[in-house]
C-alpha positions in Angstrom: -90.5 -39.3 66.1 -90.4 -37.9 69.7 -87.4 -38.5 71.1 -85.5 -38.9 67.8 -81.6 -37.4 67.9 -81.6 -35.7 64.6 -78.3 -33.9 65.2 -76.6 -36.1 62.7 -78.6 -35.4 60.4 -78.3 -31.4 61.0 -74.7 -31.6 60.8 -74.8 -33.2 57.5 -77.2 -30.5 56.3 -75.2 -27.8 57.6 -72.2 -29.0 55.7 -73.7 -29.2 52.5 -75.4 -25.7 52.6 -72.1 -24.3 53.8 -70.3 -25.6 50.4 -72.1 -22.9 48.7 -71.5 -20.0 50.7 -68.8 -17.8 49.3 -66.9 -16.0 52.5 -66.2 -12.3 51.4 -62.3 -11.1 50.6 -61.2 -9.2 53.5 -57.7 -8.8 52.6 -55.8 -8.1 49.5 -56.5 -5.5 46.2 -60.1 -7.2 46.0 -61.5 -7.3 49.1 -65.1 -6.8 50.4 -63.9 -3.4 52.4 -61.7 -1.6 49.5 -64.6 -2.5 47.5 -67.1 -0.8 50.0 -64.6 2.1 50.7 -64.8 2.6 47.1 -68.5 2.7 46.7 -68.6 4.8 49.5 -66.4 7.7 48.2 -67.7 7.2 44.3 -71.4 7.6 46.3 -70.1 10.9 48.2 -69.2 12.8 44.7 -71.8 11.7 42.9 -74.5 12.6 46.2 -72.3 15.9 46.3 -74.5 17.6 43.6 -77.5 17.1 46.1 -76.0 18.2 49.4 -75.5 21.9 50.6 -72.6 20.5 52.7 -69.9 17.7 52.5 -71.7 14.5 52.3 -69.4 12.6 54.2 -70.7 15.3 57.2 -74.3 14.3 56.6 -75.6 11.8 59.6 -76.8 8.5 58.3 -80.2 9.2 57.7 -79.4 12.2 55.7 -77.2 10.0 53.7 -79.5 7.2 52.9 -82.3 10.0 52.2 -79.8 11.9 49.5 -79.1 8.1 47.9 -82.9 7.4 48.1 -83.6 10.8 46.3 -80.5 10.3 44.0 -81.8 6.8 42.6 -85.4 7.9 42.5 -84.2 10.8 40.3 -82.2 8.4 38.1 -85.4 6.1 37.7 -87.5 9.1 36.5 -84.8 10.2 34.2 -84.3 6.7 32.7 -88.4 6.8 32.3 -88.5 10.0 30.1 -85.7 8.4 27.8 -88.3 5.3 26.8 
């Protein structure tokens, strides 16, 4: 096998794994950065009731830390209901 050229082949491979990959809408009513912006701001209202200032003035790792809290507190909550 040494000295084999197996580029062909890795082309060919390439191809077919890139069939399946979906590329993300960037423009237009549906695409992947309204969506996010979205997200974001339905995230900052919702992490509001948490934060003793506006949560889009929290640095990042105060943000992921409110979300982390924030989903850890829906988990608990969805635990007592069962």
């Amino acid at each position: 096998m040494q000295g084999m050229d197996v580029s062909k082949d890795i082309r060919e491979i390439d191809r077919y794994i890139a069939q399946f990959i979906e590329p993300k809408e960037f423009i237009g009513e549906s695409s992947y950065e309204l969506k996010y912006d979205r997200d974001f701001e339905t995230n900052c209202i919702v992490l509001s009731e948490y934060a003793n200032k506006p949560v889009k003035n929290l640095t990042v790792k105060e943000y992921f830390t409110l979300l982390q809290y924030h989903n850890k507190k829906v988990k608990e909550s969805e635990r007592r209901r069962k």
